[in-house]
C-alpha positions as CSV (number, residue, x, y, z in Angstrom):
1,X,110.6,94.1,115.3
2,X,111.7,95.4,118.8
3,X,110.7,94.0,122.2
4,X,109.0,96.8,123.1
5,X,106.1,98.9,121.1
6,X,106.7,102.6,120.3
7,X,102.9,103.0,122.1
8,X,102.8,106.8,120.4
9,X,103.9,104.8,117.1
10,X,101.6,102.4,117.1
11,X,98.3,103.9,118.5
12,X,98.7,105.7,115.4
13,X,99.6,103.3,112.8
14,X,96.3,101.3,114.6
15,X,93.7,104.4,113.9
16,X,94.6,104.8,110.5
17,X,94.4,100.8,110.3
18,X,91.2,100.0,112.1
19,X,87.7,100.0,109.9
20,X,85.1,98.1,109.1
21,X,87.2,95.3,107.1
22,X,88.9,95.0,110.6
23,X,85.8,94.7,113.0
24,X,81.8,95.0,111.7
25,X,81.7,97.5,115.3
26,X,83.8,100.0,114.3
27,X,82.6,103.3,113.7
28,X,84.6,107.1,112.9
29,X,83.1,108.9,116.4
30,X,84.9,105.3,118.0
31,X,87.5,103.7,115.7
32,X,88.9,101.1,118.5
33,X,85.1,99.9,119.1
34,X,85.1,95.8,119.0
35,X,88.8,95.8,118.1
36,X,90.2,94.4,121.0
37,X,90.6,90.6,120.0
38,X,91.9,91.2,116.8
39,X,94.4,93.9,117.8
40,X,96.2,91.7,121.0
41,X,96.7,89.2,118.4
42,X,98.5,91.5,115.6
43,X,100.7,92.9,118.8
44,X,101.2,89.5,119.8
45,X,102.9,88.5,117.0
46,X,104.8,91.4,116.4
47,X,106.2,91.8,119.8
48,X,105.5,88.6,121.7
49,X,104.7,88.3,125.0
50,X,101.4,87.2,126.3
51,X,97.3,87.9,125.6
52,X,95.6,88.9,128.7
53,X,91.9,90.0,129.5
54,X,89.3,91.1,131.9
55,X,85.8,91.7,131.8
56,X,84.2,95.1,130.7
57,X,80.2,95.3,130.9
58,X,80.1,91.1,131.2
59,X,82.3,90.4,128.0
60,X,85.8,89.5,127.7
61,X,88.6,92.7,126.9
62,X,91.3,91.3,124.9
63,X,95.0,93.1,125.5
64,X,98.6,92.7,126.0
65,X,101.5,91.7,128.5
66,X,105.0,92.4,127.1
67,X,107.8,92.0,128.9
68,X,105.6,92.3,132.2
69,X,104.1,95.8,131.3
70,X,100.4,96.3,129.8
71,X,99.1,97.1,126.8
72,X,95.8,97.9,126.3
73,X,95.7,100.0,122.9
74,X,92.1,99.4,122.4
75,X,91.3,101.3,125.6
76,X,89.5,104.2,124.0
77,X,86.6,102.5,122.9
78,X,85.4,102.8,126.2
79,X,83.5,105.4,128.0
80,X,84.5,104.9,132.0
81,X,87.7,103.4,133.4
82,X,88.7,99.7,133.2
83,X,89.5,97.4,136.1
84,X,92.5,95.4,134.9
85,X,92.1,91.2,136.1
86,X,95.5,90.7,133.6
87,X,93.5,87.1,133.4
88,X,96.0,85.4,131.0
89,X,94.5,84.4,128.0
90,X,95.7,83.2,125.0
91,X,95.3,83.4,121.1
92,X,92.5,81.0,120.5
93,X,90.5,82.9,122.6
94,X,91.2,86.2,121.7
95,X,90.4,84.6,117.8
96,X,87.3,84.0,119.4
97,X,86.5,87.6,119.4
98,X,87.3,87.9,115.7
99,X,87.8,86.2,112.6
100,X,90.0,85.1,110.3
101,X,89.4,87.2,107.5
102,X,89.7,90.6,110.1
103,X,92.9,89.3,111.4
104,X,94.4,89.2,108.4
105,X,93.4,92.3,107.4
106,X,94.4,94.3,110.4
107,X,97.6,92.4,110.4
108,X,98.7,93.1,106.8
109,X,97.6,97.2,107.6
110,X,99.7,97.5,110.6
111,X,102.9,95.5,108.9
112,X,102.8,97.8,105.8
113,X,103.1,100.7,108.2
114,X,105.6,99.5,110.5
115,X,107.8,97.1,108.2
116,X,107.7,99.2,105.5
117,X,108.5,102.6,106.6
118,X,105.2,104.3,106.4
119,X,104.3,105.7,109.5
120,X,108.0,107.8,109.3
121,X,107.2,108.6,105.8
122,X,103.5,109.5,106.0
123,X,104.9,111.9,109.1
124,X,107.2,113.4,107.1
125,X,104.5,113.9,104.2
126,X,102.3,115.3,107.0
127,X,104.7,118.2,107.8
128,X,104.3,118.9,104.0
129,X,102.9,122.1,102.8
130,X,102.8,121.6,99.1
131,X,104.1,118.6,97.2
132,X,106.2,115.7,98.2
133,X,108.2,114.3,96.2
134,X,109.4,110.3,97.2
135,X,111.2,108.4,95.3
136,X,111.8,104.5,94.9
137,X,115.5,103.9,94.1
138,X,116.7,100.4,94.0
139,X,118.4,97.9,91.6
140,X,116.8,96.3,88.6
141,X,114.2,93.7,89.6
142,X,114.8,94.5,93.7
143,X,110.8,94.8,93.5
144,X,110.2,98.7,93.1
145,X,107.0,98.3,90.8
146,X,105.2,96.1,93.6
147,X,106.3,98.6,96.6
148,X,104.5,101.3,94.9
149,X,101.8,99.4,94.2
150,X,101.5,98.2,97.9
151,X,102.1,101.7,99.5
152,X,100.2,103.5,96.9
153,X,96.6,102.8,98.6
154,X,97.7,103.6,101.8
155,X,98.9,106.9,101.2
156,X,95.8,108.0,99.3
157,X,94.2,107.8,102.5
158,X,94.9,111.3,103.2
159,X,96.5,112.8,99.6
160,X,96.0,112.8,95.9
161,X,98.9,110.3,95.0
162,X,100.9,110.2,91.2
163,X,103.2,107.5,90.1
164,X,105.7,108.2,87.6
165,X,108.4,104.8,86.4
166,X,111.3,106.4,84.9
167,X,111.0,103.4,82.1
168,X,108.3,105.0,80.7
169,X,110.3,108.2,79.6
170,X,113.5,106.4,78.2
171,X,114.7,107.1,74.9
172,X,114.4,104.8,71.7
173,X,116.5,101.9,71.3
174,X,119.0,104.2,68.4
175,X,119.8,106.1,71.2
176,X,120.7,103.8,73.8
177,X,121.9,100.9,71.5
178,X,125.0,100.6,69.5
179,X,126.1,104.2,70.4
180,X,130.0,103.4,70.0
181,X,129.5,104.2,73.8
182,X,130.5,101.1,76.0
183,X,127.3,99.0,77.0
184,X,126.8,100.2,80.8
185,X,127.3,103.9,79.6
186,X,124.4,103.1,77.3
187,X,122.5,102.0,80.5
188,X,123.9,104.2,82.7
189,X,124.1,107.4,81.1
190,X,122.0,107.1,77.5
191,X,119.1,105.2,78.7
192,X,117.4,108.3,79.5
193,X,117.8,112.1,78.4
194,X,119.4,112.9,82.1
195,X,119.6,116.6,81.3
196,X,116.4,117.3,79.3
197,X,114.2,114.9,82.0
198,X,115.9,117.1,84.6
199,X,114.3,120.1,82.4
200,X,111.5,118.9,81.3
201,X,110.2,116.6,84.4
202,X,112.0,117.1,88.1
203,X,112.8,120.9,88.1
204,X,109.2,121.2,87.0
205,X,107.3,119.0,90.0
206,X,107.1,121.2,93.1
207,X,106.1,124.3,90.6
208,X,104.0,123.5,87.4
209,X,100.5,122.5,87.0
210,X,100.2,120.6,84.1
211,X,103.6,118.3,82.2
212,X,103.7,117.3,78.9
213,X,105.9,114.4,78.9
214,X,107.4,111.9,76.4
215,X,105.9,108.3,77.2
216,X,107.8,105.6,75.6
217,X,106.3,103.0,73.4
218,X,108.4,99.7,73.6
219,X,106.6,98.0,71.0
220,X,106.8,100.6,68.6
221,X,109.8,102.3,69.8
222,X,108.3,105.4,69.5
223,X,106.8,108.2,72.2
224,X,103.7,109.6,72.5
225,X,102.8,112.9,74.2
226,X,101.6,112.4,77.9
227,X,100.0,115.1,79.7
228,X,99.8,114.6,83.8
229,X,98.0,117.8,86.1
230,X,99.0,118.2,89.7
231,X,97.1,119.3,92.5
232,X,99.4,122.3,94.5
233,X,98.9,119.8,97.3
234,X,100.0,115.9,96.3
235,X,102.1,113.0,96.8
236,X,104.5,112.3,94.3
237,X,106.2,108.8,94.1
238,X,108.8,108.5,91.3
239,X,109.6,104.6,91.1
240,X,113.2,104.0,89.0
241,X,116.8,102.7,89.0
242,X,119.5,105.4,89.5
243,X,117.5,107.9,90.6
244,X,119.6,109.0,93.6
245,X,122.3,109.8,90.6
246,X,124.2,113.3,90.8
247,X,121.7,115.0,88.8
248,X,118.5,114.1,90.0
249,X,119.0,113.4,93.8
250,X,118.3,117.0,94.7
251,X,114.6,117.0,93.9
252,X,113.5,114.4,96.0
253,X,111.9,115.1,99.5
254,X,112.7,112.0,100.7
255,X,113.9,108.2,99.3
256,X,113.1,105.3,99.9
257,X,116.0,102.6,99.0
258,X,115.0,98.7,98.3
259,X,118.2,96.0,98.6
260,X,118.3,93.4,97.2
261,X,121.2,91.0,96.2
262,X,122.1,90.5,92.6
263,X,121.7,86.5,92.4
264,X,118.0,86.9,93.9
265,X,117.3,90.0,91.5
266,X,118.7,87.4,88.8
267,X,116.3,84.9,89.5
268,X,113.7,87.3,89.2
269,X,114.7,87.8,85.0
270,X,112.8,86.2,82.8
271,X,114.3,82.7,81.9
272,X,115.1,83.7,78.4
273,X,116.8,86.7,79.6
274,X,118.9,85.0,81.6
275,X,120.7,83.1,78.8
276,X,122.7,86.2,78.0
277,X,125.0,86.5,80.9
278,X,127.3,88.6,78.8
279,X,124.6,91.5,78.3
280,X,124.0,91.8,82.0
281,X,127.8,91.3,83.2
282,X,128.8,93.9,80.1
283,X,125.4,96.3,80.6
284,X,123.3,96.1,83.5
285,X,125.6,95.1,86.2
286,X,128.8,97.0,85.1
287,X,126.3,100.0,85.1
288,X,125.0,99.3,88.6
289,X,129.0,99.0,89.9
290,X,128.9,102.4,88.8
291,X,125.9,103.4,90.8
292,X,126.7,101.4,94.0
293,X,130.2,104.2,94.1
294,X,127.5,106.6,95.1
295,X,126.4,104.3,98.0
296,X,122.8,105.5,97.2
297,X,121.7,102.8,100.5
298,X,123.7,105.3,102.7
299,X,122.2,108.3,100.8
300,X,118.7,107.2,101.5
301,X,116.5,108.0,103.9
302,X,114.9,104.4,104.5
303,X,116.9,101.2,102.8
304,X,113.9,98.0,102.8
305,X,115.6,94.6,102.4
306,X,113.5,92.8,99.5
């Protein structure tokens, strides 16, 4: 994290983070009511420096001193102007004016805005007119699945959100498996219908209602018919490896890149999996050599280390 706040950046990130979980005062007409303790000590561990206080109507006002400027973001919650003591304080009393289950609330909120690129990507969504369209692009196993599921809630906040994982619309195994097609085309290039998903699925996001899509059944190999409507006003997150390939790139709004390096990815296979170094060294990871020649990290818009 930088040594010194983006103060437009985070008063922002703070109001959509603030509630009730993060202080039983808060209120909608006064969202930065009775955060003050809890807030200096989320700052204070993202950007150092010291907890300060003075007194406000006889009880202690919890804020911050970074690199000797102030820092007072829970200002608003009060009516008249505040005479600044900069008393220095520390944490155990500014945990006074909290507790442990707020803290860590408020803290989590605020670090899945700012670590993970929210607050840029819920700006760009906000300058959004119809549907946007994000994708998750990343290796196999670099953690795409849990992103989604960790950003998810915070962007339904403020829009209808739909998640689509391009392994649910891969073709049956005949396809994709002993093709006479080297094993990372099979991956690469055979794992999906690239031309009729393009069709059938991306060219058809921004425009169409309703989709009638082909969900694949792993344990039956088989598909069965999946219907999805979208609202002409919607957050669409589509979560998959490649997707920043030739053919699909183009429909995206904006991407979001997780990297991760192969031997932690590898660890992350299941244990029997990982007894058949010859299917990923012949498969998987000649197919994402492939991939990397795109340098979709450079293409993104965001690249998350995970």
């Amino acid at each position: 994290m930088n040594h010194q706040p983006d103060i437009a950046q985070l008063l922002s990130v703070l109001f959509k983070s603030w509630s009730l979980a993060s202080s039983s005062k808060w209120t909608a007409e006064n969202p930065a009511k009775g955060q003050c303790g809890v807030t200096a000590l989320v700052v204070n561990d993202l950007w150092g420096g010291e907890i300060v206080k003075t007194t406000v109507a006889d009880d202690w006002h919890y804020y911050n001193n970074i690199n000797g400027k102030r820092y007072d973001l829970t200002a608003s919650q009060f009516s008249g102007g505040i005479q600044y003591l900069d008393i220095a304080s520390n944490r155990e009393e500014a945990f006074n004016d909290t507790n442990e289950a707020q803290y860590s609330y408020l803290k989590q909120r605020v670090g899945m805005y700012l670590v993970n690129g929210l607050f840029e990507l819920q700006s760009r969504i906000g300058q959004c007119k119809g549907r946007f369209i994000v994708g998750i692009d990343g290796l196999s196993r670099s953690g795409k699945t849990t992103y989604v599921e960790q950003i998810r809630p915070l962007l339904e906040n403020n829009h209808p959100v739909h998640v689509f994982h391009l392994d649910d619309y891969i073709v049956s195994r005949k396809h994709r498996y002993d093709t006479g097609y080297e094993p990372w085309y099979e991956y690469f290039q055979l794992q999906w219908d690239v031309d009729g998903f393009t069709n059938n699925f991306f060219q058809k996001l921004k425009v169409s209602r309703k989709l009638e899509l082909q969900r694949y059944i792993s344990e039956s190999d088989s598909h069965v018919l999946q219907l999805c409507e979208l609202q002409d006003l919607c957050v669409i997150i589509v979560e998959g490896v490649f997707l920043q390939r030739e053919e699909w790139k183009p429909y995206f709004d904006y991407v979001i890149y997780l990297d991760c390096p192969r031997d932690k990815r590898f660890l992350r296979e299941n244990p029997a999996a990982r007894l058949d170094i010859d299917k990923f060294e012949k498969r998987y990871w000649a197919a994402e050599e492939v991939y990397l020649r795109l340098e979709p990290a450079k293409q993104a818009d965001l690249v998350i280390a995970s």
